[in-house]
C-alpha atoms as one frame of an Amber mdcrd trajectory, in Angstrom:
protein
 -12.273   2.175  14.993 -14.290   2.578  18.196 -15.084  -0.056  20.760 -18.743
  -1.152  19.456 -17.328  -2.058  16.117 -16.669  -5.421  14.633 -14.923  -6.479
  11.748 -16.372  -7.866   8.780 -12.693  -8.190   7.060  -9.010  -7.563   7.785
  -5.981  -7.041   5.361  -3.770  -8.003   7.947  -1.041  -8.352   5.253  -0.981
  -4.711   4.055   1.123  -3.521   7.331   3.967  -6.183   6.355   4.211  -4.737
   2.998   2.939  -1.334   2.816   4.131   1.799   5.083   0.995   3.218   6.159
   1.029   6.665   6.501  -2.701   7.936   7.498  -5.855   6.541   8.073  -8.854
   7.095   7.375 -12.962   6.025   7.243 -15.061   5.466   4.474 -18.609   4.313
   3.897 -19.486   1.810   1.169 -21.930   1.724  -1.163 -23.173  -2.172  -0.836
 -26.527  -4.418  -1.942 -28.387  -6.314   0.422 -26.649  -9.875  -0.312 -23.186
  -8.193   0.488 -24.344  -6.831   3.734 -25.817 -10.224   4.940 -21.977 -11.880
   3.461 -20.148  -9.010   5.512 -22.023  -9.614   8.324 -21.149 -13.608   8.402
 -17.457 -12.671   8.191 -16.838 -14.334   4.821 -15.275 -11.499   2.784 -11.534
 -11.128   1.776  -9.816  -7.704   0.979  -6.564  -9.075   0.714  -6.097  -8.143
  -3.022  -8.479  -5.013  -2.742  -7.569  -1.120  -3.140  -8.830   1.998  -4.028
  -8.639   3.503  -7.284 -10.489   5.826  -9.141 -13.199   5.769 -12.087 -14.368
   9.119 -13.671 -13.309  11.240 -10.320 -14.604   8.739  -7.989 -12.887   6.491
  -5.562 -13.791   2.797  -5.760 -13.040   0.008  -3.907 -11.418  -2.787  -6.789
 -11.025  -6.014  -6.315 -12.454  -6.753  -3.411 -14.203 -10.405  -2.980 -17.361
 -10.971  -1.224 -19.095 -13.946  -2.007 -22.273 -14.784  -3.531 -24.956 -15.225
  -0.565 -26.617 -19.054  -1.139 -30.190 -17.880   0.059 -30.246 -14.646  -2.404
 -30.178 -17.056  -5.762 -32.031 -14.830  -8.036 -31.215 -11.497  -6.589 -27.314
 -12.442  -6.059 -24.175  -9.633  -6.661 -20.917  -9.967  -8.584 -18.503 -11.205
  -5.780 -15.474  -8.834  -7.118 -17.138  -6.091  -8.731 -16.098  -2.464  -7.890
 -18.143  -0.580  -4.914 -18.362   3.081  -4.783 -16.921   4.535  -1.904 -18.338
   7.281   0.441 -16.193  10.298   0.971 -16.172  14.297   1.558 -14.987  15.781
  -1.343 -12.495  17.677   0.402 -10.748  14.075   1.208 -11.438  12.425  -2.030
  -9.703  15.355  -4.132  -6.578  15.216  -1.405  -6.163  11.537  -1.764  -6.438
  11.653  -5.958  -3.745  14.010  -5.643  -1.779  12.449  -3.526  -2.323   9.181
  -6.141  -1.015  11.099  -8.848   1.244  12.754  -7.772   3.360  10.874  -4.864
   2.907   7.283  -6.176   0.950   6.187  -2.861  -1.694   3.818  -2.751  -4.983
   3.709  -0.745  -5.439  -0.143   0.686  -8.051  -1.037   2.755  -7.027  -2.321
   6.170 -10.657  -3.440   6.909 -14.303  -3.513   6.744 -16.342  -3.341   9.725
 -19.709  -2.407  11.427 -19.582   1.033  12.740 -22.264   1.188  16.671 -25.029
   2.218  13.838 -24.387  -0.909  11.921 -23.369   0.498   8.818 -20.358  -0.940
   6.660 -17.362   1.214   7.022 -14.021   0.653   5.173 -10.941   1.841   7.211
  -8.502   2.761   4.141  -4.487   3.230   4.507  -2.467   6.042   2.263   0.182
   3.537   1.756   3.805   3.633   0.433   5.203   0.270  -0.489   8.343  -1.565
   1.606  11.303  -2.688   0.012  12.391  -5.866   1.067  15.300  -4.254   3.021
  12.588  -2.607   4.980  10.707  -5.847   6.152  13.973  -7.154   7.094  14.383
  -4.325   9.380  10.636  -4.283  10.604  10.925  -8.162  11.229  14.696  -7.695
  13.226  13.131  -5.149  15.263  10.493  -7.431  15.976  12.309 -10.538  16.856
  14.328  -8.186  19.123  11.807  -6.775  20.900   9.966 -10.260  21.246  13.568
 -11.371  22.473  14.064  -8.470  24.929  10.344  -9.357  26.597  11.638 -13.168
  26.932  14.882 -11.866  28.986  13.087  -9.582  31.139  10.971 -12.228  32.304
  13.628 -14.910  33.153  15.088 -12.412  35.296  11.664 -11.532  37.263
């Protein structure tokens, strides 16, 4: 993500429990009342990932509210949205779905400096719990080791 973007949504919870090994930018194929939701920061990709319908990649479960001055011409608040990829990506990361047992999670949703909705997706491998333990005690040490260094000047 570059300096003149702002985010829409964060799944700030997907680097405790996922491994992320690459990332990577996707477009999103949205209606007008989920732009104008995105924009007022009131979407939640906490649940969301990626998975695939008839060779495409779709964002799932995903929740953007309904938008109160778009009654009539409203959107499903958790239905799937196509997502916008080269099809030299999408076929790597189906593969590597099938075949390595990763998953694709979205880290976040902003507005790229053109002002279109971009997704920033993670190929993720899931932690044990050993490995938060160890992520959280390397942490605490290094949050430790910051504390000491000051008190010493």
């Amino acid at each position: 993500m570059r300096a003149g973007d702002r985010y829409a949504a964060q799944n700030r919870r997907a680097r405790h429990d996922y491994l992320i090994e690459e990332k990577l930018e996707a477009g999103l194929v949205l209606q007008g009342s989920e732009v104008k939701v995105l924009r007022q920061g009131q979407a939640s990709i906490n649940e969301a990932y990626a998975g695939e319908t008839g060779g495409e990649l779709f964002l799932v479960n995903a929740n953007i509210p309904e938008y109160a001055a778009a009654k009539n011409f409203s959107h499903e608040p958790r239905r799937p949205r196509k997502l916008l990829l080269h099809r030299k990506e999408m076929t790597r990361l189906l593969g590597a779905i099938r075949r390595e047992g990763v998953t694709i999670v979205p880290l976040s949703i902003y507005f790229n400096e053109r002002g279109r909705a971009k997704v920033e997706l993670g190929l993720a491998r899931g932690k044990k719990m050993a490995d938060k333990r160890q992520a959280e005690k390397a942490r605490d040490w290094q949050r430790d080791k910051a504390r000491i260094m000051r008190a010493r000047g």
